[in-house]
DSSP file (Angstrom, degrees, kcal/mol; ACC not computed):
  #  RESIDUE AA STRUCTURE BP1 BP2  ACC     N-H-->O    O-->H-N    N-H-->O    O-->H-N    TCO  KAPPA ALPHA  PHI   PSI    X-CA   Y-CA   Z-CA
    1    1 A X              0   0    0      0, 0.0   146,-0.2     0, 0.0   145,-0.1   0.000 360.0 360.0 360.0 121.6  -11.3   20.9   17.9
    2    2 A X        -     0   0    0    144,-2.5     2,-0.3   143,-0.2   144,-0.1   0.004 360.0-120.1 -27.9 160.6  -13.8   21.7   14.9
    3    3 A X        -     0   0    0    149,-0.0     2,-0.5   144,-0.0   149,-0.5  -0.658  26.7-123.1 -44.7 138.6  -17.1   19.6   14.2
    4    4 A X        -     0   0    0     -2,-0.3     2,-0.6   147,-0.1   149,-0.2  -0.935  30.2-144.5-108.6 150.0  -17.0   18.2   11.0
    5    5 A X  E     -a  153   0A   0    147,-2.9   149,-3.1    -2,-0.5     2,-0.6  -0.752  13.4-168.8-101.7 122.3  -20.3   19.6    9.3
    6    6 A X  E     +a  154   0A   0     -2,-0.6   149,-0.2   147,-0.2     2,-0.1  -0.656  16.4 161.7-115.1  90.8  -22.1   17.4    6.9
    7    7 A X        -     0   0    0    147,-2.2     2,-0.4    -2,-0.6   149,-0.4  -0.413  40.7-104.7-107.7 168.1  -24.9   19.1    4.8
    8    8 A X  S    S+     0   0    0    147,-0.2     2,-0.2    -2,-0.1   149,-0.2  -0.772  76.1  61.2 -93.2 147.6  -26.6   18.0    1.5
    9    9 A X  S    S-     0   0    0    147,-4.3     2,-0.6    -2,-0.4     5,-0.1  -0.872  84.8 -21.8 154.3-146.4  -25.6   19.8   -1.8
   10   10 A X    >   -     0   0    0      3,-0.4     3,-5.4    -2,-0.2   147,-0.1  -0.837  19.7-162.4-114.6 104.0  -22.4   20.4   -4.1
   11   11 A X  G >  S+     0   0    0     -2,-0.6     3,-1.3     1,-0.3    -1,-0.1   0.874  98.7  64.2 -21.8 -39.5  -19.2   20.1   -3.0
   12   12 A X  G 3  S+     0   0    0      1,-0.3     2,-0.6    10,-0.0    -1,-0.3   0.839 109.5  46.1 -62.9 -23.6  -18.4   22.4   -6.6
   13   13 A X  G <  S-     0   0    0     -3,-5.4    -3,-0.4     2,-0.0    -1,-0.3  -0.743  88.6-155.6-148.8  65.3  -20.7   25.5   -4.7
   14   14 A X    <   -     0   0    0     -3,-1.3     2,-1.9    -2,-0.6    -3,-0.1  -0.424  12.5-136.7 -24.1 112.6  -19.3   25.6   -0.9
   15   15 A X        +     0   0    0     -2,-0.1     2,-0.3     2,-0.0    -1,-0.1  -0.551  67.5  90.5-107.6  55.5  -22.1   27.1    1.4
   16   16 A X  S    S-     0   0    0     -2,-1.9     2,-0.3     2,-0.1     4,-0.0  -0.990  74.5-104.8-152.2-180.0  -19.9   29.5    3.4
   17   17 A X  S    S+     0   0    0     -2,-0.3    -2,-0.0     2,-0.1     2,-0.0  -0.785  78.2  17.3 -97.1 139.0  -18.2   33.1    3.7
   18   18 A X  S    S-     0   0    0     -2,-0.3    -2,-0.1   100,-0.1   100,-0.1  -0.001 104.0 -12.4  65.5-174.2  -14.5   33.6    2.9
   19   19 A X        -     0   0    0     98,-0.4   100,-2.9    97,-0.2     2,-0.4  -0.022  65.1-156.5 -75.8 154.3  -11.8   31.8    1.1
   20   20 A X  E     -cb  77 119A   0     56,-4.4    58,-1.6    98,-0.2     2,-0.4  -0.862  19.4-165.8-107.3 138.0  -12.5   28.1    0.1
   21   21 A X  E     -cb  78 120A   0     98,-2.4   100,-3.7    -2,-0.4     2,-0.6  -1.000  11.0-159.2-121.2 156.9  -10.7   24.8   -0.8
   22   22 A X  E     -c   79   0A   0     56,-2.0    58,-2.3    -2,-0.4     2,-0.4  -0.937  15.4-161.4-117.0 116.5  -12.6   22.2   -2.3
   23   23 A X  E     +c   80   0A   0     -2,-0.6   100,-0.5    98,-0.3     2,-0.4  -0.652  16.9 165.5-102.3 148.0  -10.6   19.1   -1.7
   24   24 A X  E     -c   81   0A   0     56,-2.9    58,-0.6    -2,-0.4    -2,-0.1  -0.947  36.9-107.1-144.4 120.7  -11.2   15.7   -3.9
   25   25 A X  E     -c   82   0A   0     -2,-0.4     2,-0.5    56,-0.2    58,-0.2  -0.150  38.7-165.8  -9.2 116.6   -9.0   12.2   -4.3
   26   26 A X  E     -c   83   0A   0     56,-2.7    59,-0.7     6,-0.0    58,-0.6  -0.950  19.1-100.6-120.8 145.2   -7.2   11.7   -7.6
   27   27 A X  E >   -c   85   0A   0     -2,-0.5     3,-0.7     4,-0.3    59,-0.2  -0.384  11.4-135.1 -57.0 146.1   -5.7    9.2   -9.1
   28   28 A X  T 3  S+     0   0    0     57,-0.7    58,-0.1     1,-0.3    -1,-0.1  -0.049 101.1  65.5-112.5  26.6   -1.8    8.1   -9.5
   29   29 A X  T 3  S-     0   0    0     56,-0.2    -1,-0.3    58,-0.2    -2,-0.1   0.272 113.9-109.3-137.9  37.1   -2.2    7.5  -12.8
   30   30 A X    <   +     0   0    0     -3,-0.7    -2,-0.1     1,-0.2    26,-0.1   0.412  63.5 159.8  66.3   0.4   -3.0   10.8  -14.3
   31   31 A X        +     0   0    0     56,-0.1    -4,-0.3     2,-0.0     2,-0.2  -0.251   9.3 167.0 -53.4 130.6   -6.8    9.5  -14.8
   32   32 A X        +     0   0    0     -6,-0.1     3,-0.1     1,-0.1    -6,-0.0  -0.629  47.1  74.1-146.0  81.6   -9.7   12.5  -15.3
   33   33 A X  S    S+     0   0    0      1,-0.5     2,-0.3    -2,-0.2    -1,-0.1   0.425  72.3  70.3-172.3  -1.1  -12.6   11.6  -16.3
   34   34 A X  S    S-     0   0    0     -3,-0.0    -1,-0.5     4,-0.0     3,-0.1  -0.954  84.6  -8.2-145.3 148.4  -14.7    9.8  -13.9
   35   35 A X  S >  S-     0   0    0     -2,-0.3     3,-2.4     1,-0.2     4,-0.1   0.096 119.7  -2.6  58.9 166.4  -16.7   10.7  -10.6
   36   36 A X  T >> S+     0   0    0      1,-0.3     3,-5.5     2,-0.2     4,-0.9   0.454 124.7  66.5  17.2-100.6  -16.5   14.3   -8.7
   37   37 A X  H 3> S+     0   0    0      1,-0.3     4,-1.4     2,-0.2    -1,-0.3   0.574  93.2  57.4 -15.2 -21.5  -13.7   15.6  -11.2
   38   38 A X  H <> S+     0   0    0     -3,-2.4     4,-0.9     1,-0.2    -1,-0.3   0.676 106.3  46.7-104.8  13.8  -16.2   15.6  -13.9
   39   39 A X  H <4 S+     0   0    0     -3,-5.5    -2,-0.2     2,-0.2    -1,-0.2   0.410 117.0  51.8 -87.0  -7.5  -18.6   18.2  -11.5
   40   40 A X  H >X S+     0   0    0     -4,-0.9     4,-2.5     2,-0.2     3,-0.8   0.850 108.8  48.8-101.5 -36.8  -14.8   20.3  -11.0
   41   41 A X  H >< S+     0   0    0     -4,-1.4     3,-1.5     1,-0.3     2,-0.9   0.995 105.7  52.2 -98.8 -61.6  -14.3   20.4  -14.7
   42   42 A X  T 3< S+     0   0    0     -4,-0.9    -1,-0.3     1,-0.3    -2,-0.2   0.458 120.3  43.2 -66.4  10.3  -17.8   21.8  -15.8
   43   43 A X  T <4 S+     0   0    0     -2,-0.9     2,-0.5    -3,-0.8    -1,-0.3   0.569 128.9   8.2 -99.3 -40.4  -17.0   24.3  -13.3
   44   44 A X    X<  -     0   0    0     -4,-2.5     3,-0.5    -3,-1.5     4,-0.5  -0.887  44.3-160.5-140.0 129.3  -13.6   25.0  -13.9
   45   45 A X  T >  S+     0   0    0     -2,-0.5     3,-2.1     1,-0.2     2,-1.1   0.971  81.9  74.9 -64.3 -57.4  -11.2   24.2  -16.4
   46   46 A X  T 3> S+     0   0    0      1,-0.3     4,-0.9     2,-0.2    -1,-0.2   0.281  90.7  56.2 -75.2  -6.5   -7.8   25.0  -14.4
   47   47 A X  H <> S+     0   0    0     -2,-1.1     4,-2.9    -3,-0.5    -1,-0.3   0.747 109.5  45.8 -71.6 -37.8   -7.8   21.6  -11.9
   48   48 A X  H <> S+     0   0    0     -3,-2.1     4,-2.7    -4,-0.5     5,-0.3   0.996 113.7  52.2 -82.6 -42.5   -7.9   19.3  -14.6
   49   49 A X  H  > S+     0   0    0     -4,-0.3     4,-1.4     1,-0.2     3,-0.2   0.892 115.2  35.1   5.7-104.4   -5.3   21.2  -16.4
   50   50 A X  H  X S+     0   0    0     -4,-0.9     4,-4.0     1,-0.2    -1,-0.2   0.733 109.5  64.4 -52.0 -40.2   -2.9   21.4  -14.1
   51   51 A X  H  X S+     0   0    0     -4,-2.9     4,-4.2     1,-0.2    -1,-0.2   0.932 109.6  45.9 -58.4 -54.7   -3.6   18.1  -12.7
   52   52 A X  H  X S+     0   0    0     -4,-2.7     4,-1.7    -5,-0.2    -1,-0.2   0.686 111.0  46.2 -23.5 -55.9   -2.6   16.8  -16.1
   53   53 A X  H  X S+     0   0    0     -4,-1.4     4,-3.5    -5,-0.3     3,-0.4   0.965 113.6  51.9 -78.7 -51.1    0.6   18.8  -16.6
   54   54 A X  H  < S+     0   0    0     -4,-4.0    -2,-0.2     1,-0.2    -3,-0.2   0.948 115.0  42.0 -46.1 -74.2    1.7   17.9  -12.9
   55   55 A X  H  < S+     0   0    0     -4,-4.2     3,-0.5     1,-0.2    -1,-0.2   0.793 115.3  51.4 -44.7 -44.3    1.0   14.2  -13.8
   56   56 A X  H  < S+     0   0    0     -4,-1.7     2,-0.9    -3,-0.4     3,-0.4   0.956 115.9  43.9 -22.0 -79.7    2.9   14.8  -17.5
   57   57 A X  S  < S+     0   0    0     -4,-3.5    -1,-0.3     1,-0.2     6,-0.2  -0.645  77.3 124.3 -91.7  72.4    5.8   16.3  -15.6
   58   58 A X    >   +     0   0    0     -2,-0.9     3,-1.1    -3,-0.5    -1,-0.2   0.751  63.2  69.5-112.2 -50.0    6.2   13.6  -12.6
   59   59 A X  T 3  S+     0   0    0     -3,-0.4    -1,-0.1     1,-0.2    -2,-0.1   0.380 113.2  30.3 -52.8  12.4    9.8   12.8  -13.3
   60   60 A X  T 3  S+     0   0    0      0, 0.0     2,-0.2     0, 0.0    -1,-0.2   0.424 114.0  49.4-150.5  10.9   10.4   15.7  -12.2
   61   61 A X  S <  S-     0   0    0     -3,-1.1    -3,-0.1    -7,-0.1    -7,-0.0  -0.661  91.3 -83.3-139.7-177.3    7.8   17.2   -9.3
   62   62 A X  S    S+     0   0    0     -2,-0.2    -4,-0.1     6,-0.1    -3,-0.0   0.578  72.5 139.9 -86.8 -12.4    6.6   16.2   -6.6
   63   63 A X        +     0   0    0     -6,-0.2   -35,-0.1    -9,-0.1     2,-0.0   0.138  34.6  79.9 -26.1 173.7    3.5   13.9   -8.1
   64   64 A X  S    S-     0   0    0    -37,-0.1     2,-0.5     3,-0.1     3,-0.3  -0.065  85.5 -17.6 115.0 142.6    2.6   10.4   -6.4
   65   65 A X  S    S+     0   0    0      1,-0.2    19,-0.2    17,-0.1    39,-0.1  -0.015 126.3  14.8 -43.7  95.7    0.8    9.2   -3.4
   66   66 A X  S    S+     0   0    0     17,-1.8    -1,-0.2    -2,-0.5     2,-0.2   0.398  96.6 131.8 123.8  29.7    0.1   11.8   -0.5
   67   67 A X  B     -D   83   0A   0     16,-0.9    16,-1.2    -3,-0.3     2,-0.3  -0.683  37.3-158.1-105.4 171.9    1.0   14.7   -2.8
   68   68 A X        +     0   0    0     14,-0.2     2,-0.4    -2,-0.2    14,-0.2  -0.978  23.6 177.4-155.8 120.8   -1.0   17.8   -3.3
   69   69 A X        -     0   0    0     12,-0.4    12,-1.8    -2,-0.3     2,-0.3  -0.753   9.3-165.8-125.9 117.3   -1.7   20.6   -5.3
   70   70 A X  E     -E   80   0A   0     -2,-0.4     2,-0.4    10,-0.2    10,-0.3  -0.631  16.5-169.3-106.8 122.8   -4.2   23.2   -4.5
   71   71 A X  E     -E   79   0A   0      8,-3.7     8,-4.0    -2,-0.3     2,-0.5  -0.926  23.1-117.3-128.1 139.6   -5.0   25.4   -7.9
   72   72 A X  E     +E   78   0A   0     -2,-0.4     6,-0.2     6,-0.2   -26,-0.1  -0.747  33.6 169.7 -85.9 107.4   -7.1   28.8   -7.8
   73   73 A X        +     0   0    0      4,-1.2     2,-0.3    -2,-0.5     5,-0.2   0.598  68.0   9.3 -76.1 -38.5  -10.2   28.9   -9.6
   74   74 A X  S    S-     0   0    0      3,-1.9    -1,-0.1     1,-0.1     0, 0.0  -0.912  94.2 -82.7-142.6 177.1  -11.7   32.4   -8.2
   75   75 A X  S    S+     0   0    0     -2,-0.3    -1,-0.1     1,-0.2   -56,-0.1   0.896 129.8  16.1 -43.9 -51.0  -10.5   35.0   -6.2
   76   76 A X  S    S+     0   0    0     -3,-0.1   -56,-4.4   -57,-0.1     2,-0.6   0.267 112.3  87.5-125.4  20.8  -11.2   33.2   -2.9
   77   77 A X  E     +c   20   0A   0    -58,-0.2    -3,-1.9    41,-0.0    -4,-1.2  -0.847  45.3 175.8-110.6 144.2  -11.7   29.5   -4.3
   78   78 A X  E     -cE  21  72A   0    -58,-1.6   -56,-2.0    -2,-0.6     2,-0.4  -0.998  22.8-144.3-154.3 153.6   -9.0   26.7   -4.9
   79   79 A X  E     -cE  22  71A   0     -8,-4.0    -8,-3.7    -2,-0.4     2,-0.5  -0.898  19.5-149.6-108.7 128.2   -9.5   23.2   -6.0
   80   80 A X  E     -cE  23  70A   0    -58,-2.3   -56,-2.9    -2,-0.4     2,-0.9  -0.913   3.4-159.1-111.0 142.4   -6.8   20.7   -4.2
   81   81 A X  E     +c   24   0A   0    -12,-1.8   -12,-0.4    -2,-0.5     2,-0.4  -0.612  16.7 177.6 -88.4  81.3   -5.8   17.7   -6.2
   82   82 A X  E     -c   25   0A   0     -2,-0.9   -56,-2.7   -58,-0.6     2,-1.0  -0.683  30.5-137.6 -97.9 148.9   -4.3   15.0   -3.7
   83   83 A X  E     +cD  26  67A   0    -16,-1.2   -17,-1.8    -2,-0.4   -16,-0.9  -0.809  47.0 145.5 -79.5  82.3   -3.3   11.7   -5.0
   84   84 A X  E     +     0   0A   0     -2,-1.0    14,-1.0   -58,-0.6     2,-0.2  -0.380  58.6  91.2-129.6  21.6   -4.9    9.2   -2.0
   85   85 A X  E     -cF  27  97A   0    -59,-0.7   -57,-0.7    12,-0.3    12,-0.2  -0.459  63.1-159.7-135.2  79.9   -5.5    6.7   -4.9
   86   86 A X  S    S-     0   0    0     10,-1.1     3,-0.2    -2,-0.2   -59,-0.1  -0.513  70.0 -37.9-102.7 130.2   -3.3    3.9   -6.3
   87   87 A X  S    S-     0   0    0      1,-0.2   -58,-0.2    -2,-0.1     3,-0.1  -0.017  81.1 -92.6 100.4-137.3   -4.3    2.8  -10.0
   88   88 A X  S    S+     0   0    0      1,-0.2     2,-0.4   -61,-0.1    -1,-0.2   0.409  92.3  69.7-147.8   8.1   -8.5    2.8  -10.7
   89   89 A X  S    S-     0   0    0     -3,-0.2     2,-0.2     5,-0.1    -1,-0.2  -0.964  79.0-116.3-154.3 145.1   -9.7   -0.5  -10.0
   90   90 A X        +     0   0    0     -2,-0.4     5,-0.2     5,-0.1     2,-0.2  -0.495  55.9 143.0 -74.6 134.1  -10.2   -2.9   -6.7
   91   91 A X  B >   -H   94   0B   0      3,-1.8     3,-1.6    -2,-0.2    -1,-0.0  -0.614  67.1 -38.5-141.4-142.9   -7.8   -6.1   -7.2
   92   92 A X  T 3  S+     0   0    0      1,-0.3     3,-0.1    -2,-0.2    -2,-0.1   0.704 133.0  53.3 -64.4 -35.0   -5.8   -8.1   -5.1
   93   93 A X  T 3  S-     0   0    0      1,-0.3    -1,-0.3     3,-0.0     2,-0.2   0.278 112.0-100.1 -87.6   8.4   -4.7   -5.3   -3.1
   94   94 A X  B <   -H   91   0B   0     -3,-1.6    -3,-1.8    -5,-0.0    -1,-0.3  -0.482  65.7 -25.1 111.3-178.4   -8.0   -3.8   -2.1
   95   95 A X  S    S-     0   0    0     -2,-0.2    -9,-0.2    -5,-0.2    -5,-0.1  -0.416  72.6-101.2 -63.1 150.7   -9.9   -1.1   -3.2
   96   96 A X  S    S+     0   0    0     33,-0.3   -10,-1.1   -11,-0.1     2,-0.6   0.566  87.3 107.4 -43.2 -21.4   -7.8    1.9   -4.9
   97   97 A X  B     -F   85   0A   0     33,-2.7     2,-1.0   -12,-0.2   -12,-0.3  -0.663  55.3-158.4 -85.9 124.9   -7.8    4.2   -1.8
   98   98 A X     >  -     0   0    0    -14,-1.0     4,-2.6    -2,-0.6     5,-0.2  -0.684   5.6-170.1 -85.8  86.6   -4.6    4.6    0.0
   99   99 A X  H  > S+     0   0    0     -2,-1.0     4,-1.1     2,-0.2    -1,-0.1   0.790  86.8  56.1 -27.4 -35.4   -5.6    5.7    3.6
  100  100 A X  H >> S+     0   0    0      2,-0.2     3,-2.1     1,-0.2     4,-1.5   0.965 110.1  48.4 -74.2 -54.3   -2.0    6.6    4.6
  101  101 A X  H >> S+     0   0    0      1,-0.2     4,-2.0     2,-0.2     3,-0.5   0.877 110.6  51.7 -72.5 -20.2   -1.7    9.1    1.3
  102  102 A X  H 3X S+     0   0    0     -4,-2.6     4,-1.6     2,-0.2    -1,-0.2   0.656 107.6  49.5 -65.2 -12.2   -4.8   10.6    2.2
  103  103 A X  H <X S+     0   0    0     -3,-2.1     4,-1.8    -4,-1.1    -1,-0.2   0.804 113.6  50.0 -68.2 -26.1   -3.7   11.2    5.6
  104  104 A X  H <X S+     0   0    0     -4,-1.5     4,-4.1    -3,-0.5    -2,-0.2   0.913 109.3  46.3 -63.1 -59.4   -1.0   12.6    4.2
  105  105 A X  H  X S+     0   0    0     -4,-2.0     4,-1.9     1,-0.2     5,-0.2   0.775 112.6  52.9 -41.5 -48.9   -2.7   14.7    1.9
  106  106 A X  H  X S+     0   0    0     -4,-1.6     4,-1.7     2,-0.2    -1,-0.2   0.847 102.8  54.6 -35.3 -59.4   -4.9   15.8    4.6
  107  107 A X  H  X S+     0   0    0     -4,-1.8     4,-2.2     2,-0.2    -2,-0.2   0.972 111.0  47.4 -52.4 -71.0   -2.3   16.8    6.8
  108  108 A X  H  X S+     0   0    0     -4,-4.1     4,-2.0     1,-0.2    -2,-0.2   0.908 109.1  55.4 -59.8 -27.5   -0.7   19.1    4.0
  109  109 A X  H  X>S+     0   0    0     -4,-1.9     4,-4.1     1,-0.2     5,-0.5   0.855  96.8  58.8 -62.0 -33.8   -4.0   20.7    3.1
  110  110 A X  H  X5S+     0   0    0     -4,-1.7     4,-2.5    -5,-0.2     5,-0.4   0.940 102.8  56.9 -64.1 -45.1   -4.6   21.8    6.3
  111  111 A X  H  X5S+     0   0    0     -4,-2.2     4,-1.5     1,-0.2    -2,-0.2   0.819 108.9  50.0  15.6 -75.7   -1.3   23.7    5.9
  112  112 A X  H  X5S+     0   0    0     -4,-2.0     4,-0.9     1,-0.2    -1,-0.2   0.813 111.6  41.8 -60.0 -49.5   -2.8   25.1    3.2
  113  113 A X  H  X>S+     0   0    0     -4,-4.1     5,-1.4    -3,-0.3     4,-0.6   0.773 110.6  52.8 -88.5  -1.9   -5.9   26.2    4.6
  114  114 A X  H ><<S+     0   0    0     -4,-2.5     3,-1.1    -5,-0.5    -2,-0.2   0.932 115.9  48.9 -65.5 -45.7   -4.6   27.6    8.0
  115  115 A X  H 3<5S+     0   0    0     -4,-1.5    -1,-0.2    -5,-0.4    -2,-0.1   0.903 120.6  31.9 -57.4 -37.3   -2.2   29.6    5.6
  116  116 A X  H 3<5S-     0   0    0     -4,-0.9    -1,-0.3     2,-0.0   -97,-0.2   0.420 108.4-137.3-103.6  -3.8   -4.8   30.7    3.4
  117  117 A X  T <<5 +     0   0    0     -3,-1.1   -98,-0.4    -4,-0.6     2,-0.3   0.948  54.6 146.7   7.1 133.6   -6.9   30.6    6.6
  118  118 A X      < -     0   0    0     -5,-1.4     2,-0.2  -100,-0.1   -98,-0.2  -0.967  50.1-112.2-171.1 136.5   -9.6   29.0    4.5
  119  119 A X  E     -b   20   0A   0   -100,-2.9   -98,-2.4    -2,-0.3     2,-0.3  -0.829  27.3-129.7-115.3 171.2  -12.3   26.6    5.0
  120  120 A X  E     +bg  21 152A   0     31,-1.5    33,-3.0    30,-0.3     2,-0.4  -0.841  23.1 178.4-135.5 144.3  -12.3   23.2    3.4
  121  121 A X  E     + g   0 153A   0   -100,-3.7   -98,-0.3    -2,-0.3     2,-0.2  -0.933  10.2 154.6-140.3 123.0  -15.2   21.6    1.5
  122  122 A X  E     - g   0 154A   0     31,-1.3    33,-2.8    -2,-0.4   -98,-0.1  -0.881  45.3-115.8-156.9 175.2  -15.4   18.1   -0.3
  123  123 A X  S    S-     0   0    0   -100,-0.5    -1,-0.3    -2,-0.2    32,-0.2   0.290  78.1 -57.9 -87.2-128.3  -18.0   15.5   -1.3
  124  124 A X  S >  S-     0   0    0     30,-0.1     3,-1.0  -100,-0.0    -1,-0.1  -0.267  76.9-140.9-100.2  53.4  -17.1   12.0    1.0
  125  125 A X  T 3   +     0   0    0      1,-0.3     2,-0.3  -102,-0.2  -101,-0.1   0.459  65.6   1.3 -24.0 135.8  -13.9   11.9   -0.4
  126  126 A X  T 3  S+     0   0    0      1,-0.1     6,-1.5    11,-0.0    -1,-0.3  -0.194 105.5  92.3  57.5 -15.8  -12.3    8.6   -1.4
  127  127 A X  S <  S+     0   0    0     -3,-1.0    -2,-0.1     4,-0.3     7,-0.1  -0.054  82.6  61.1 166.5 -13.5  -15.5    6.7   -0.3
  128  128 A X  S >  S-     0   0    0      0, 0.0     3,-4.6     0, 0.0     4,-0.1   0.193 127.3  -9.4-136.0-146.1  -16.9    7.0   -4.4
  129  129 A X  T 3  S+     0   0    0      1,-0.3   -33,-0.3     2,-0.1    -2,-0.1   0.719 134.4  63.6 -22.6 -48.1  -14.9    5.4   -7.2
  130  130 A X  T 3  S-     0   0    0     -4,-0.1   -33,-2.7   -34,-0.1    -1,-0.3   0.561  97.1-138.6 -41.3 -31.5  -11.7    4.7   -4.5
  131  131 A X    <   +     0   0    0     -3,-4.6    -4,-0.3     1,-0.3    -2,-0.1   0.217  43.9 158.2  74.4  -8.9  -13.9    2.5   -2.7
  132  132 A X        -     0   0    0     -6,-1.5     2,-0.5     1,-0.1    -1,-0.3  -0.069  39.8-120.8 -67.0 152.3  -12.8    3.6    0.5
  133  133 A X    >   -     0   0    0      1,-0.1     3,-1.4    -7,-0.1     4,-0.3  -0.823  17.7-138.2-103.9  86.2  -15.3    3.0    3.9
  134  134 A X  T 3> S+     0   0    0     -2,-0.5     4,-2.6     1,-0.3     5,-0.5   0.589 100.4  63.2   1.1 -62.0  -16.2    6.1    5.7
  135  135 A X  T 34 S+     0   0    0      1,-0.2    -1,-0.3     2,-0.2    -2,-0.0   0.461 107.8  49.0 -70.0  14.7  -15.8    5.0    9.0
  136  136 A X  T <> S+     0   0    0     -3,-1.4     4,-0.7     3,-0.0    -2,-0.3   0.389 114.4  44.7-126.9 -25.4  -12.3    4.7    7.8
  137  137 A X  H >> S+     0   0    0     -4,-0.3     4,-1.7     3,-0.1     3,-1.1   0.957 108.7  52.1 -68.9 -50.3  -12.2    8.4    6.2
  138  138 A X  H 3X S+     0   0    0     -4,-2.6     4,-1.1     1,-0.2    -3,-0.1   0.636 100.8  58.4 -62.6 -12.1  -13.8   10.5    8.8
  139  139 A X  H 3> S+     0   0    0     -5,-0.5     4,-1.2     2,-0.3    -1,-0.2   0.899 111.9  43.0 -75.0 -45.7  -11.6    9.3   11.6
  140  140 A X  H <X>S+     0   0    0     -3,-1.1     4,-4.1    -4,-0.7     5,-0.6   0.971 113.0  59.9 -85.1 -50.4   -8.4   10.7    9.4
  141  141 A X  I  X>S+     0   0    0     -4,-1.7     4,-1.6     1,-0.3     5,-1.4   0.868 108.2  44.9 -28.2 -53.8  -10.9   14.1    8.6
  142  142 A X  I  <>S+     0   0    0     -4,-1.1     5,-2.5    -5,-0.2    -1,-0.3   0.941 113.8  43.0 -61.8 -44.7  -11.0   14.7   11.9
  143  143 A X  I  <5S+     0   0    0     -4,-1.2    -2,-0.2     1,-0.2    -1,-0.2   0.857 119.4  40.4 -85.0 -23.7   -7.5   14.3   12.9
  144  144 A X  I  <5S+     0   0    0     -4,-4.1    -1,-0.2     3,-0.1    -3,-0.2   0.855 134.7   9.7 -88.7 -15.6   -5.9   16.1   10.0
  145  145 A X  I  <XS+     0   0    0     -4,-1.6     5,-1.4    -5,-0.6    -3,-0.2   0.690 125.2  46.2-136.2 -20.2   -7.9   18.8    9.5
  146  146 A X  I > <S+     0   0    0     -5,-1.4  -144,-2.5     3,-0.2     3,-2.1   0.927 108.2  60.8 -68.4 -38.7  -10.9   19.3   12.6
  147  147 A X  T 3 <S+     0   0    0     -5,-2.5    -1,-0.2     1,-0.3    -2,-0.1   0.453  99.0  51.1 -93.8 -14.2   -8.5   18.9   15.0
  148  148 A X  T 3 5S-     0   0    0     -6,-0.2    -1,-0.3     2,-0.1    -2,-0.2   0.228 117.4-105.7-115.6  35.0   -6.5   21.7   13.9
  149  149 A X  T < 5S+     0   0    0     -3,-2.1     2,-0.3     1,-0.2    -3,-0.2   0.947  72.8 141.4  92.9  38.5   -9.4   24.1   14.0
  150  150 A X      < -     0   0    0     -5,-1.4   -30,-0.3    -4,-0.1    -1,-0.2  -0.860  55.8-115.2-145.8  80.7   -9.8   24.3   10.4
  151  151 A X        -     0   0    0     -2,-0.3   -31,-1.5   -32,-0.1     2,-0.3  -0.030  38.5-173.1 -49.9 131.3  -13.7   24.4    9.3
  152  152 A X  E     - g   0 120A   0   -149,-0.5  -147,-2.9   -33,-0.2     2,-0.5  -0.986  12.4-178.8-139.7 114.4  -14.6   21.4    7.3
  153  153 A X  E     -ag   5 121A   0    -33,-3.0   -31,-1.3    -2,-0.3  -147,-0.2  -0.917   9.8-158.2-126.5 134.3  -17.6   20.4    5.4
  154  154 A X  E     -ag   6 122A   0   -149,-3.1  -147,-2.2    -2,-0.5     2,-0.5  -0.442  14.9-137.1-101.4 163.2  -18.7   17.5    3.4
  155  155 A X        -     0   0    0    -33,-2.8     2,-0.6   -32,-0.2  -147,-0.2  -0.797  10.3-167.2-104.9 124.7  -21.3   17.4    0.8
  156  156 A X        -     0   0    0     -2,-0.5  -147,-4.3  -149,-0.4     2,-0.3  -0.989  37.7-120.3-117.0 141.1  -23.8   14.6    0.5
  157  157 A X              0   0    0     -2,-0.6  -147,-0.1  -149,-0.2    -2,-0.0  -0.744 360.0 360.0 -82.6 144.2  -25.3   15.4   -3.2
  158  158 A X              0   0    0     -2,-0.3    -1,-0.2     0, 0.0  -148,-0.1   0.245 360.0 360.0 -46.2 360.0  -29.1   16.0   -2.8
C-alpha cells in the first residue's frame, strides 16, 4: 500500500514524472463556476467543456452521482470530473458531499490510473465548497486509490 503524499502547491501543476490525473468533486447539477474548477479552467478549457456537454446530454450517458470522466488536457495530463456532490448548498441533508459517490468515483479512477498507469493529484477534494470533513475523505483515499498502489498526492495551496 502507497503513502498518501501531501505537499503545498497547485493541484493544476502536479510535481511528478509521467502521466497525470488531476482529480476534483463536481457537482450533480452541471454547476462550473466556483472553487478548484475555476484554477482547471484558466488552465484548460477542455474539463469544463466536456463537463458541460456530459451534464447537457444526462438523459442519455452515464452522468450522476459516483460517475466519472477523465478528459486529456496534454499529452500525459487528464483532468477527471467525478460527481461526489449532490446539489451546492448544506440543507437538511448535510453538507453537499456524497461520501458513498466519492468512493465510488475513487474506486473507478483508480481504474483509470492503473490503466493509464498514472499518478493521481488533487487539492483536498470534497472538503472545500462540498463541505465534506477530511478525516472522512482520507480514509476513502486510501482505500480506493493507495491501497491499490496507485501514487497519490494532495495539494494544500501555499
Amino acid at each position: 500500500m502507497r503513502t498518501l503524499t501531501v505537499v503545498k502547491g497547485d493541484a493544476t501543476s502536479p510535481q511528478a514524472k509521467g502521466p497525470k490525473i488531476i482529480a476534483h468533486v463536481c457537482n450533480d447539477l452541471g454547476g462550473w463556476g466556483k472553487g478548484f474548477v475555476l484554477a482547471v479552467s484558466r488552465r484548460w478549457p477542455e474539463p469544463e467543456r466536456d463537463f458541460r456537454a456530459w451534464h447537457r446530454g444526462r438523459a442519455g450517458n452515464d452522468f450522476g452521482l459516483g460517475a466519472v470522466r477523465v478528459v486529456q488536457v496534454k499529452p500525459d495530463v487528464w483532468v477527471a470530473n467525478m460527481v461526489a456532490q449532490r446539489g451546492i448548498r448544506t440543507g437538511s441533508s448535510g453538507p453537499p458531499i456524497r461520501y458513498e459517490a466519492l468512493e465510488r468515483c475513487l474506486t473507478k479512477l483508480a481504474d483509470e490510473a492503473a490503466a493509464r498507469r498514472a499518478s493521481v493529484h488533487m487539492p483536498r477534494i470534497g472538503c472545500g465548497l462540498a463541505g465534506g470533513k477530511w478525516d472522512q475523505v482520507e480514509p476513502i483515499i486510501l482505500r480506493t486509490l493507495c491501497a491499490k498502489d496507485i501514487p497519490t498526492t494532495v495539494y494544500d495551496a501555499s
